[in-house]
C-alpha positions in Angstrom: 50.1 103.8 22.5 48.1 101.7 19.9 50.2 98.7 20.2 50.0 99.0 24.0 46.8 98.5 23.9 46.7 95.9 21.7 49.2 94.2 23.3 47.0 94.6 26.4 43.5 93.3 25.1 45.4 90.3 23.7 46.6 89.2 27.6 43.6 90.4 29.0 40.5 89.6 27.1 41.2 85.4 27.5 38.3 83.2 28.4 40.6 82.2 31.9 40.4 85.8 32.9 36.8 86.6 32.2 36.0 83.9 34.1 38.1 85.6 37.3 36.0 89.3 36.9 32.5 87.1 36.8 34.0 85.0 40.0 34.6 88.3 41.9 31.2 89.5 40.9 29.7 86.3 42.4 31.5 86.2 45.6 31.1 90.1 46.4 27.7 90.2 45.6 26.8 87.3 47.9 28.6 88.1 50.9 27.6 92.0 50.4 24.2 90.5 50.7 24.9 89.0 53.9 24.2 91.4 56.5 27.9 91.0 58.8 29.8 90.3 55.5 31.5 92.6 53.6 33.9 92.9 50.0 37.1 93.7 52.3 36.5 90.8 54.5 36.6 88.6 51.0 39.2 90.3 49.7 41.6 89.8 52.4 40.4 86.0 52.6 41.2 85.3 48.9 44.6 87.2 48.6 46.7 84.2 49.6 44.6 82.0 47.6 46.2 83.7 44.9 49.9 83.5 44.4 49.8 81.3 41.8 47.4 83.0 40.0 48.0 85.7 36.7 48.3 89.1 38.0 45.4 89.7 35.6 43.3 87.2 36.4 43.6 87.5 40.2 43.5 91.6 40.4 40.1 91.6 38.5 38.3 88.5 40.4 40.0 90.5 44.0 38.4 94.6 42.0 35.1 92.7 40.9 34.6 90.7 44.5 34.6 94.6 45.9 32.2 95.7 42.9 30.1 93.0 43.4 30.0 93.2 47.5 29.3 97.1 47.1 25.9 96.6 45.1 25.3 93.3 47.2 24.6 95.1 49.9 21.7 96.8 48.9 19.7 93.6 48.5 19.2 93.1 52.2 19.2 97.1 52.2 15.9 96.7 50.2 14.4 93.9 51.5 14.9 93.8 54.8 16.1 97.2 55.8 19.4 95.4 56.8 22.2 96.8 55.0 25.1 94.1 54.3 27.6 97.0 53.7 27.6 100.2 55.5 27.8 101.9 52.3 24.3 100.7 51.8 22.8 102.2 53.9 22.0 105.2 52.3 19.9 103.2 49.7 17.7 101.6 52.5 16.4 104.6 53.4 14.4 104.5 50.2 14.9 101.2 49.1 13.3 99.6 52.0 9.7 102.0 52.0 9.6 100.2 48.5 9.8 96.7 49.4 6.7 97.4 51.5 4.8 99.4 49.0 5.3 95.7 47.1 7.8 97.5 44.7 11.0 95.1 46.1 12.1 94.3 42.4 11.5 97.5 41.0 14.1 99.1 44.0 16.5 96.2 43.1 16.4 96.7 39.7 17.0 100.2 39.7 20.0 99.6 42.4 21.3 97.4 40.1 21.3 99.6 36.7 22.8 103.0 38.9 25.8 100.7 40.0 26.3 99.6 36.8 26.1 103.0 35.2 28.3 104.3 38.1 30.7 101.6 38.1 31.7 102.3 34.0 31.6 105.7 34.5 34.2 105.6 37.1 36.0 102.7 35.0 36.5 104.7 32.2 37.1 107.3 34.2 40.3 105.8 35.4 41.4 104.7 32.1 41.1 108.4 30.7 41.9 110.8 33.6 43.5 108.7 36.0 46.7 111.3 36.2 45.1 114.7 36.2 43.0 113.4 38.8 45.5 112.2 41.2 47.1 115.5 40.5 44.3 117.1 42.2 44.0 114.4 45.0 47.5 115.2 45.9 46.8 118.7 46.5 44.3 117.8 49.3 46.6 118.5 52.5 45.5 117.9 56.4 43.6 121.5 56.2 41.8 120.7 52.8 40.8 117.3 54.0 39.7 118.2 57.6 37.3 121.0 55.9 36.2 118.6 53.4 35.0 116.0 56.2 33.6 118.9 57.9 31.8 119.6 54.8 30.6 116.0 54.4 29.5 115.7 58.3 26.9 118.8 58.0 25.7 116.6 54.2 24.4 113.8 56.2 23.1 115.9 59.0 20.0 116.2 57.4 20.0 112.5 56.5 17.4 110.3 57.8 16.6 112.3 60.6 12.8 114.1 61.4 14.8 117.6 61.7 17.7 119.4 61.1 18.1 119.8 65.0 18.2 115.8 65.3 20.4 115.2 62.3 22.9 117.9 64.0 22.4 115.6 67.5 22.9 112.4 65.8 26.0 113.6 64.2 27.9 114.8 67.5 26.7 111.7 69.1 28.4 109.8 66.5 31.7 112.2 66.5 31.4 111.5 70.8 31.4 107.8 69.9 34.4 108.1 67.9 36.6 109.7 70.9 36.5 106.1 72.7 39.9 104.6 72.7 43.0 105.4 72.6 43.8 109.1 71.9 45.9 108.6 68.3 48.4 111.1 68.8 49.1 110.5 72.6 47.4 107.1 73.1 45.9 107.9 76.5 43.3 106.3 77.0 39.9 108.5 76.2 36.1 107.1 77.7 37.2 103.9 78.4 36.2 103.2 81.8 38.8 101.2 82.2 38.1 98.2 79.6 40.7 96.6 77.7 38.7 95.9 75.1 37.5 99.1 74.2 41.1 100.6 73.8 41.0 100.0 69.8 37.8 101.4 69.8 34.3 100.3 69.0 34.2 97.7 66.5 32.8 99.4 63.7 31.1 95.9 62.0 29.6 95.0 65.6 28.3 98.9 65.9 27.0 98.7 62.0 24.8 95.4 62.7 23.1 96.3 66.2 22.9 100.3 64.8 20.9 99.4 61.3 19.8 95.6 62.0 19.0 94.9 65.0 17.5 97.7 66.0 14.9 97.2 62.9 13.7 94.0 64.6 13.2 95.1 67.4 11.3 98.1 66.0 9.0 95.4 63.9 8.9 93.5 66.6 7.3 96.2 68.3 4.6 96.7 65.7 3.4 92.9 65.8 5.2 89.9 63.6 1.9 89.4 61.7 1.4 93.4 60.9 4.9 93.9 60.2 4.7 90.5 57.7 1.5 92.0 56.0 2.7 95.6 56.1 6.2 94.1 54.3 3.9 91.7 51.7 1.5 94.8 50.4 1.0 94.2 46.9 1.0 96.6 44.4 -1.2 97.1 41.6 1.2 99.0 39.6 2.1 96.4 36.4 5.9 97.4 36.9 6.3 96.7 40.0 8.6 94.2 39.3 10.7 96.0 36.6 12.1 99.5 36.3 10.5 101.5 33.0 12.6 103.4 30.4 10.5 106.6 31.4 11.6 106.0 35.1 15.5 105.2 34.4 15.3 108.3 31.8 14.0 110.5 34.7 17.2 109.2 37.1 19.4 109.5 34.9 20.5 112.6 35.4 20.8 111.8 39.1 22.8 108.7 38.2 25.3 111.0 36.2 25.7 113.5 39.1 26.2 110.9 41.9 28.6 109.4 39.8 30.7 112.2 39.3 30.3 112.9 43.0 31.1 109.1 43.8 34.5 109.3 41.7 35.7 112.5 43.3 35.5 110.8 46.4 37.1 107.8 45.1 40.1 109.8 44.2 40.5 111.0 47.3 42.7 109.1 49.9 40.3 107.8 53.0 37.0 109.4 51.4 35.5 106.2 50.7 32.1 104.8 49.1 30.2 105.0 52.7 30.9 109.2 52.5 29.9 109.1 48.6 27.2 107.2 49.4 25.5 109.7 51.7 26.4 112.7 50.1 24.8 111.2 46.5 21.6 110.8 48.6 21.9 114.2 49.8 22.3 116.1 46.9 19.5 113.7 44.8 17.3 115.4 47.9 18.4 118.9 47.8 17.7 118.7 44.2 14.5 117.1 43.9 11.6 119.2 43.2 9.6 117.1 46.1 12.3 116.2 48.6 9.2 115.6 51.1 8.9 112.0 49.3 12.4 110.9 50.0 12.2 108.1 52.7 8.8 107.7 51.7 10.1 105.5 48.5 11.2 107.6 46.1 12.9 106.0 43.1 15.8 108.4 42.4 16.6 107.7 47.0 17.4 104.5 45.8 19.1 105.2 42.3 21.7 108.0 44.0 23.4 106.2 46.8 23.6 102.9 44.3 25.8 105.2 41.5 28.0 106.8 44.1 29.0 104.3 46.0 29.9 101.9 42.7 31.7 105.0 41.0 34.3 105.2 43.7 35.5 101.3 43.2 37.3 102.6 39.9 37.9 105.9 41.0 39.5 105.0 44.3 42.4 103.1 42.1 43.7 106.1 40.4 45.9 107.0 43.3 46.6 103.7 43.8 48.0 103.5 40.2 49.7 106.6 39.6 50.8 107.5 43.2 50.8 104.4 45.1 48.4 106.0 47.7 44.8 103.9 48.8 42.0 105.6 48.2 39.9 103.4 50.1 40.1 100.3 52.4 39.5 97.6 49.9 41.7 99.6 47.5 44.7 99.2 50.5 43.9 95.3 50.6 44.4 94.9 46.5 47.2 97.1 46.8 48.9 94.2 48.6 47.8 92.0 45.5 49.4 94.4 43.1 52.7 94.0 45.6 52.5 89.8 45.5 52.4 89.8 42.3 55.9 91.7 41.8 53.4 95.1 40.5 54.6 98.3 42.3 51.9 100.7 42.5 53.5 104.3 42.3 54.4 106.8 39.5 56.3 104.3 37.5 54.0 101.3 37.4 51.9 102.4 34.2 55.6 102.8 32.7 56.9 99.9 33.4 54.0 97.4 33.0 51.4 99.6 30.9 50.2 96.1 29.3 49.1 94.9 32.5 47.8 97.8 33.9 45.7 98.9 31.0 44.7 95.1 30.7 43.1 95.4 34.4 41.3 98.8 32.8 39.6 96.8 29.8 39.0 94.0 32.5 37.5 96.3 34.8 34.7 97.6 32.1 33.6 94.1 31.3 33.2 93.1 34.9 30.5 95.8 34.7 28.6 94.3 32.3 28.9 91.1 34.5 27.1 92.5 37.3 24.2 93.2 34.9 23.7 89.4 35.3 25.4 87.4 38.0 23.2 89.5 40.8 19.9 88.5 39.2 19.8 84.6 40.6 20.2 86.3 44.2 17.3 89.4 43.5 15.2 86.5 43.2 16.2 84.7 46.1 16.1 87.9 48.4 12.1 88.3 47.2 11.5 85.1 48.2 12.8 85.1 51.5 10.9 88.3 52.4 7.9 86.2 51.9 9.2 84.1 55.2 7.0 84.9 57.7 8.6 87.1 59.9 7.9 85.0 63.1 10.6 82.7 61.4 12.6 85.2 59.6 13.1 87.6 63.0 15.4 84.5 65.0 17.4 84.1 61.9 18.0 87.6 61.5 18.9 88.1 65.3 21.8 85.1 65.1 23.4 86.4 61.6 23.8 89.3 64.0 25.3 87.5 66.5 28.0 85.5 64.4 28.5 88.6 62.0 29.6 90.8 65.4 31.7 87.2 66.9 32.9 86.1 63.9 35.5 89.2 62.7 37.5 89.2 65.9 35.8 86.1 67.6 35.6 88.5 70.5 32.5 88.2 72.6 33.0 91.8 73.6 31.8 92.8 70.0 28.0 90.6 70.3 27.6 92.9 73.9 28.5 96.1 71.6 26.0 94.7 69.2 23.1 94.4 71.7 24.2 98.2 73.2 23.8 99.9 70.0 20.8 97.7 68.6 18.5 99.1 72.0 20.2 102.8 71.2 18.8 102.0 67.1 16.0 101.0 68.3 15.3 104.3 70.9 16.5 106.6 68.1 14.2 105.3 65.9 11.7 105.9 68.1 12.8 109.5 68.9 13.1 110.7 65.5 17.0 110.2 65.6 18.9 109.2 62.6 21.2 106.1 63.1 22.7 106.7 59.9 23.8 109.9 60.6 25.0 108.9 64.1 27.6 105.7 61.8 28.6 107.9 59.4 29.9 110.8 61.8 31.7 107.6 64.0 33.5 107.0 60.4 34.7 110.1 59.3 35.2 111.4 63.0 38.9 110.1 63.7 39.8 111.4 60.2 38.4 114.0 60.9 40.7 114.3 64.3 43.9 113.5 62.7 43.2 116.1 60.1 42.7 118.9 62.2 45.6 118.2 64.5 47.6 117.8 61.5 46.6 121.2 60.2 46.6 123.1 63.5 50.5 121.0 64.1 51.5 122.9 60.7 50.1 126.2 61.4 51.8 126.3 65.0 48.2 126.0 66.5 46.4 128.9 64.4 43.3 128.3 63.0 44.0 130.8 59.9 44.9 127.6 58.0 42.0 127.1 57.1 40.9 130.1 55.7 44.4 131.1 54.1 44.1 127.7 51.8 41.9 128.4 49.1 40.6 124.8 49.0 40.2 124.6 52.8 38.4 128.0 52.2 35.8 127.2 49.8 34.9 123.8 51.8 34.1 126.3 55.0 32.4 128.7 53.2 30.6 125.5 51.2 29.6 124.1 54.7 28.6 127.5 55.4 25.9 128.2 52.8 25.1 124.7 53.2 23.6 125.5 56.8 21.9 128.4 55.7 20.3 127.1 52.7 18.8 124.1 55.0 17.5 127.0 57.4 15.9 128.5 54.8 13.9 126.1 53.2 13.1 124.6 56.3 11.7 128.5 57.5 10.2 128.8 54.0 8.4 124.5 54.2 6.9 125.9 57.8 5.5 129.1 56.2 4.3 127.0 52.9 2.5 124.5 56.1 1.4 127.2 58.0 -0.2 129.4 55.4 -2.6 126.1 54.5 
């Protein structure tokens, strides 16, 4: 095993592939920042660019562009309430009531160290456990997952929205949304109304921009350019504004550590993904907190939760890949098809045949964390400088990197008129107390949801006692469960606390 791994750091820790990690951090963490742009998008761009690349140096600039695009995101999460990857939005419901308390870098900053904390956890991670853990993956059947999803729908409920009552809305509204297409078991078509181009569905980027960015223009649009601009600009008299203290990243710490745990479990399991981790670290950072009230109001550890989840499944979410040959997330299927260029078949026998290369890629993973504890600084500073655009100029701008981020995946003007619908339905569940987020995440995890219950239910011969006769399905139901009641409760026992004052 030693010489393994000496064999290993002697291919892999080279100047020429150091230089590939850093690129991917670059790349990633400037298009994540570009609300419309995302790491999959780059991924899939630069896979033919590299044929003629080393396996090394080409799998960790292709890991590192997803690393980087997954904490990029939360710049224009934090700044401008426009998250550049779903996944971030989670952290702009925090992040955001920062940048206009005048605390931009201080949210950035601590984005910044949870990814990195959650991004080496789930590295070494991967390195350490990467087979017991895959063991467990594999024993998540249709029943488990459905239950889990379940599970993870009911999480982000609560999320964002004025009540529980609204979050539960939000949620169905997103699962309704999901329904439009074609029916995946059957394909007839389902809420259609006869349009060809919404048999695949709706376009989940187009949805994502209108949903979280548009809509937020036209709410501060609402509230007058100049207000909005000065509300945005507030300065703060706190001396760390700027900077994140040791007493403050002490006191997220443990935080950090839980959403990462939380953000590699989902990594490690097939079709999960860093958008469910990302909510569900939120969540639980709120459920936890001894003042949940000040989440959403700019609470430090809001932004810090999210930030360590969603980086802790990038690792995490290539331990099936490795060991059973199974995705555990979209990005992770796009590298998978790097692994296969390169003449690297990811399955049981991959780490046997080329454990050089593959623990290589571990080792390069790591330092491509301590990367992003540099490359993204040159673009915090650019971000806090644009939000000091006056918003008259900065609104237009906004509004046509919406259009050409909906055009310009398909180049389908179809997707810009999906854009507009769902930027007036942000904007009016904004204004109702609605959560949007809760309404994207449910249209995510919906269809898996569907194809997981029918699964089960095709298995069982249509009884529902599968999921109560698995004792994982089981404890996710009876999780989801106590869950509900729990949130009644303290919301019965907040009214009482309100109404005995």
């Amino acid at each position: 095993m030693l010489d393994t791994l000496i064999q290993a750091a002697s291919q892999a820790l080279t100047l020429y592939n150091f230089f590939g990690a850093a690129l991917g951090i670059f790349l990633g963490s400037l298009l994540g920042a570009i609300p419309g742009l995302n790491g999959t998008m780059a991924i899939a761009l630069l896979i033919p660019v590299t044929y003629t690349w080393s396996p090394l140096f080409s799998i960790a600039m292709l890991v590192g562009c997803w690393k980087g695009s997954v904490y990029g995101g939360s710049i224009s999460a934090i700044l401008l309430n426009a998250p550049g990857t779903p996944e971030a939005a989670a952290t702009s419901l925090d992040g955001y009531p920062l940048a206009r308390q005048g605390k931009a870098g201080k949210a950035l900053k601590m984005a910044l160290y949870a990814s990195v904390i959650g991004a080496v956890f789930s590295d070494v991670m991967l390195m350490v456990a990467a087979p017991p853990i895959a063991a467990l993956a594999l024993m998540f059947g249709p029943a488990e997952l459905a239950m889990l999803i379940l599970f993870a729908l009911v999480v982000v409920a609560g999320t964002g929205a004025h009540s529980q009552v609204k979050g539960l809305i939000s949620t169905a509204l997103g699962m309704l949304l999901a329904t439009v297409g074609l029916d995946p078991i059957t394909t007839q078509q389902r809420f259609t109304f006869g349009s060809i181009d919404l048999d695949a569905g709706i376009e989940l980027l187009a949805m994502l921009i209108g949903l979280l960015v548009m809509s937020e223009v036209l709410v501060q649009m609402e509230e007058g350019w100049q207000e909005a601009h000065s509300e945005a600009m507030a300065r703060s008299a706190d001396p760390n504004a700027s900077r994140v203290t040791w007493r403050e990243l002490k006191a997220c710490l443990g935080t950090i550590f839980r959403s990462s745990l939380l953000g590699a479990f989902c990594g490690a399991l097939p079709g999960v993904g860093s958008i469910t981790a990302a909510f569900m670290g939120y969540d639980q950072a709120r459920r936890l907190a001894k003042n949940p009230e000040d989440y959403g109001k700019g609470e430090l550890k809001g932004v810090a939760a999210p930030e360590a989840a969603n980086n802790a499944v990038c690792g995490a979410a290539l331990i099936p890949l490795v060991t059973l040959g199974i995705p555990g997330a979209l990005s992770a299927a796009v590298i998978m098809g790097a692994f296969m260029i390169h003449g690297l078949a990811p399955g049981p026998m991959l780490m046997t045949e080329h454990p050089e290369t593959i623990y290589g890629l571990f080792m390069l993973l790591i330092l491509s964390d301590f990367f992003m504890l540099v490359i993204p600084l040159p673009l915090m500073k650019l971000g806090q400088w644009v939000i000091s655009v006056p918003r008259a100029y900065l609104f237009p701008v906004i509004l046509v990197l919406c259009v050409i981020g909906a055009y310009g995946t398909q180049q389908n003007l179809f997707d810009v008129k999906i854009m507009v619908f769902f930027g007036v339905l942000g904007y009016f569940l904004k204004k109702w107390g609605l959560s949007p987020a809760a309404l994207l995440i449910a249209f995510i995890l919906g269809p898996m949801a569907e194809v997981y219950l029918r699964q089960a239910l095709k298995i069982s011969g249509g009884s529902p006692m599968i999921f109560v006769t698995k004792p994982l399905a089981l404890g996710f139901l009876l999780a989801t469960v106590a869950m509900i009641a729990w949130t009644a409760y303290r919301r019965r026992r907040g009214k009482g606390a309100a109404a005995a004052h």
